[in-house]
C-alpha positions in Angstrom: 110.3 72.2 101.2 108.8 75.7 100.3 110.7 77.9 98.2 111.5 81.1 99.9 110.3 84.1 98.2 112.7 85.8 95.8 112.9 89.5 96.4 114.6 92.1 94.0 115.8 95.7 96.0 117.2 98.4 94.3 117.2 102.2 94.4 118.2 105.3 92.8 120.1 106.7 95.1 123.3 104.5 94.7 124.3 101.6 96.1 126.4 103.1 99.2 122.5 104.9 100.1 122.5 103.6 104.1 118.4 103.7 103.2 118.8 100.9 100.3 121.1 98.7 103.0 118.5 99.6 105.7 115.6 98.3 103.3 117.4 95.4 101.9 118.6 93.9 105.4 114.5 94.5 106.7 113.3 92.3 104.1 115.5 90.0 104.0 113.9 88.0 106.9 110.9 87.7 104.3 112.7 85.5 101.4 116.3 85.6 99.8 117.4 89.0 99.2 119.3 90.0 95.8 120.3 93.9 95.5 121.0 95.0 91.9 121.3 98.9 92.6 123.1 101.6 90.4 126.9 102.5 91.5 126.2 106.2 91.5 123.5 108.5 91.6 120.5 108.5 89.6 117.7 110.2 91.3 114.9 111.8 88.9 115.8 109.0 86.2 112.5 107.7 86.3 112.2 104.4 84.2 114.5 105.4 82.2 117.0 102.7 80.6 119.2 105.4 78.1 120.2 103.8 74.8 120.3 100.3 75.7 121.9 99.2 72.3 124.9 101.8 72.7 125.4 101.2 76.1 128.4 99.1 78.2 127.2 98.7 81.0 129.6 96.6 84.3 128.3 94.9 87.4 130.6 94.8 90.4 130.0 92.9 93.1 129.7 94.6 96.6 128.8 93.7 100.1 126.7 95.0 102.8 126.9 94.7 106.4 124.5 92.6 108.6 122.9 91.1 104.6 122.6 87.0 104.2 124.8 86.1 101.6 128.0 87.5 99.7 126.9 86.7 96.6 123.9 88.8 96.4 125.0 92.4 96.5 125.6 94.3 92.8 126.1 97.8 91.4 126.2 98.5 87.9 126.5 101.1 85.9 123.0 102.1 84.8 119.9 103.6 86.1 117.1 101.5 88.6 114.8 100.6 85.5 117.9 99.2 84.0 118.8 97.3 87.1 115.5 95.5 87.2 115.6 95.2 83.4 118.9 92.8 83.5 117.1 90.8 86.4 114.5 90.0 84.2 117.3 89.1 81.6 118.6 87.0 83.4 122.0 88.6 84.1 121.9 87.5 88.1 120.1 84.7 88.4 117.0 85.6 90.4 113.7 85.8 89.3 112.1 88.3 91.3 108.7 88.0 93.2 108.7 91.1 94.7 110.8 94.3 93.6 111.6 96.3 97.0 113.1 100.0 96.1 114.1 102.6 98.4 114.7 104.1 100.8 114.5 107.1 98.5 115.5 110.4 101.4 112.7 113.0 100.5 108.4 112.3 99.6 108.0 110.8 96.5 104.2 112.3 96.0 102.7 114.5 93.4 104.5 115.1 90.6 107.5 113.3 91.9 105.9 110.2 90.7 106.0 110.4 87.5 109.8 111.2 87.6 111.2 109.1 90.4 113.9 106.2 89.8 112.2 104.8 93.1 109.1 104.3 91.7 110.4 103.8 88.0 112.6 100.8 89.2 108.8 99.3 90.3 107.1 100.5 86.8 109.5 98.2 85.2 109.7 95.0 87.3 105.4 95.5 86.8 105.8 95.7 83.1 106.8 91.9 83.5 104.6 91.2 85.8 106.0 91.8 88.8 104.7 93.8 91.2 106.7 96.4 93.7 107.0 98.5 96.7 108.4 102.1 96.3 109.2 103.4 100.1 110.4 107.1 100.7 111.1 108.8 103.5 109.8 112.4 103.9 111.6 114.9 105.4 109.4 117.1 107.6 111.7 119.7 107.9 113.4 120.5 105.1 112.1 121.8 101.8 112.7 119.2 99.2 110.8 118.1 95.9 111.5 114.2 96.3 115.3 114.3 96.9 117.1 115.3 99.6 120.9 115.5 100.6 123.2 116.4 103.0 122.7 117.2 106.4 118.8 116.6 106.2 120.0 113.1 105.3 122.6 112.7 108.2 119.9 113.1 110.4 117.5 110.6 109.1 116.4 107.2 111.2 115.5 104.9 108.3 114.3 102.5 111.3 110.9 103.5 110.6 110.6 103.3 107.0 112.6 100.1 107.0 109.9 98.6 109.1 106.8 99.5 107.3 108.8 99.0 103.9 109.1 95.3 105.5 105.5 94.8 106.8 104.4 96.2 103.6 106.3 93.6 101.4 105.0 90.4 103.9 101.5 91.3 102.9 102.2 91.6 99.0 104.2 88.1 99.4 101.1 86.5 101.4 98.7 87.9 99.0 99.7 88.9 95.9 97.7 91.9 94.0 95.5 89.8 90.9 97.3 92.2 88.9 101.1 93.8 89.2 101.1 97.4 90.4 103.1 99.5 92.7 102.5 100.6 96.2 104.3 103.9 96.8 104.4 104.2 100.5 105.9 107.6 101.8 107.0 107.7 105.3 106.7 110.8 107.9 109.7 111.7 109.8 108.4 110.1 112.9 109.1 107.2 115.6 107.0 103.9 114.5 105.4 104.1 117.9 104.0 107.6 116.6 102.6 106.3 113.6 99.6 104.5 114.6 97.2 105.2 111.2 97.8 105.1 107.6 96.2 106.5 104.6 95.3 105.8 101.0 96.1 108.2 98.8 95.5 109.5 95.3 98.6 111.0 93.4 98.3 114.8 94.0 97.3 116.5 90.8 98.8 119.8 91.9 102.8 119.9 92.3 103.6 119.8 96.1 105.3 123.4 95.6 103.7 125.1 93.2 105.2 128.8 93.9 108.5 126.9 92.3 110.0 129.1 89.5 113.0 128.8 86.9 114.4 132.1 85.4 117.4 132.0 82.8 120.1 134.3 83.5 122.7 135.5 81.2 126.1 133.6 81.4 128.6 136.1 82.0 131.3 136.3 78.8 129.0 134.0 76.3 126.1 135.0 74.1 122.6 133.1 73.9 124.0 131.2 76.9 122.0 131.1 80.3 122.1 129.5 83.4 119.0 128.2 84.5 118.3 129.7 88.1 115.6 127.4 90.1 114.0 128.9 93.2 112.5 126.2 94.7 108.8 126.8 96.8 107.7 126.5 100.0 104.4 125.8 99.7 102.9 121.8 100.5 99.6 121.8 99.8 97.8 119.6 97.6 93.8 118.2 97.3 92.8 116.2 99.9 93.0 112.4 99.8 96.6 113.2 98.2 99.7 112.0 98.6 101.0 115.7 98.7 98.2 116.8 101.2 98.6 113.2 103.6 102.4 113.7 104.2 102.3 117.5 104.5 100.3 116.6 107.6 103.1 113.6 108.8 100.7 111.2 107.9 101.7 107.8 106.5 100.6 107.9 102.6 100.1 104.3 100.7 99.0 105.1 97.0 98.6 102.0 94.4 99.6 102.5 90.8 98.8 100.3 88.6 99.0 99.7 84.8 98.7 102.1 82.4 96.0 102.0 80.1 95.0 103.6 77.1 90.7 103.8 76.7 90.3 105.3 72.7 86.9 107.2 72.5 85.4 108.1 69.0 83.0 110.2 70.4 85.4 112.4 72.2 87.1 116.0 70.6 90.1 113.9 70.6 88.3 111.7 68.8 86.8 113.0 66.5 89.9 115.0 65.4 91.7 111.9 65.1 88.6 110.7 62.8 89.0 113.4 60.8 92.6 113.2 60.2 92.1 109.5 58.9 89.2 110.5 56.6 
């Protein structure tokens, strides 16, 4: 008999997210479905795991509606690189194949990668060797820099990115990448019959609102005390072949990241600074 694939979804939006149960109940036709997703939010975390040595983390066991199993379903309290970190542990007993994560409400393009807990859940299940599928689902209308909330999210059909976040993970599971990496798919605000083309994409270099500014205001009654005021751009733009510039246009944008590497060069200005500091 051949075992069914084991797949890992999680998010950072929480484990209540109606995008993470949408995700989690699409791939479950694919293999045996374990969520391990925080109990509260934790968007922009990033792969970050805090001080894992100070730390008391609790896993609760939940359910969701129309998911295989009751067994299956935990939040705990930590952040998505965390989550995947205690899979690998050992803590649930599944040893992932595939981690699933999402669906994050808002683009996760540009900048936004480096600083999503979508993608950073992925960046840690590929750090042992496992690779991952980051699916977000952009939000055409509303002006957002990788999270949304609210009434934009209210409206959201996570149909659509629950497909392709499916169709996606069946062709990772029938042919796995010769080396772990992370596809970060980001998914207009369209009916799947509307989407009939993708695109690959390169992680915009330019942030997807670059007319963005923070000022610090005086806090009234306190000295050398400020709040920090955020007007938030309007402005997608981004090179083309970008993530940024694809979805800005409600195109479907597939970008792969994979491992980070470090390339030393002597002969460099970096280099040769380095050389000198050694003697």
């Amino acid at each position: 008999m051949t075992k069914r694939p084991q797949i890992l979804v999680t998010n950072d939006d929480g484990i209540d997210s109606l995008g993470l149960h949408a995700l989690a109940i699409a791939v479950a036709e694919l293999g045996d479905v374990t969520v391990i997703a925080p109990d509260q939010e934790f968007s922009g975390a990033g792969a970050a795991i805090g001080s894992i040595f100070d730390i008391q983390p609790q896993a609760h066991r939940r359910l969701i509606n129309g998911l295989p199993g009751t067994d299956n379903v935990w939040a705990i309290s930590g952040s998505p690189a965390l989550c995947v970190l205690f899979a690998r542990m050992g803590a649930f007993d599944v040893e992932p194949d595939l981690i699933v994560s999402g669906i994050n409400p808002g683009a996760n393009v540009g900048r936004s990668v480096y600083h999503s807990g979508t993608i950073g859940a992925c960046l840690t299940g590929r750090n042992g060797g496992v690779p991952g599928i980051a699916v977000s689902q952009a939000l055409q209308n509303w002006n957002t820099n990788g999270q949304a909330w609210g009434e934009a999210i209210a409206k959201l059909d996570w149909s659509t990115a629950a497909t392709i976040g499916a169709r996606a993970a069946k062709a990772l599971l029938d042919a796995p990448p010769a080396q772990p990496g992370v596809l970060n798919i980001n998914v207009p605000d369209r009916p799947l019959a509307e989407i009939d083309d993708w695109l690959w994409t390169t992680v915009a270099e330019k942030p997807p609102t670059d007319d963005t500014t923070a000022t610090l205001e005086p806090l009234a009654g306190h000295s050398n005390s400020f709040d920090i005021k955020v007007n938030w751009g309007s402005k997608w733009n981004g090179e083309a072949g970008s993530d940024v510039h694809a979805i800005s246009e409600g195109q479907l944008s597939l970008s792969w990241i994979s491992k980070l590497e470090s390339t030393p060069d002597s002969g460099t200005q970096v280099g040769a600074a380095i050389d000198a500091l050694l003697g």
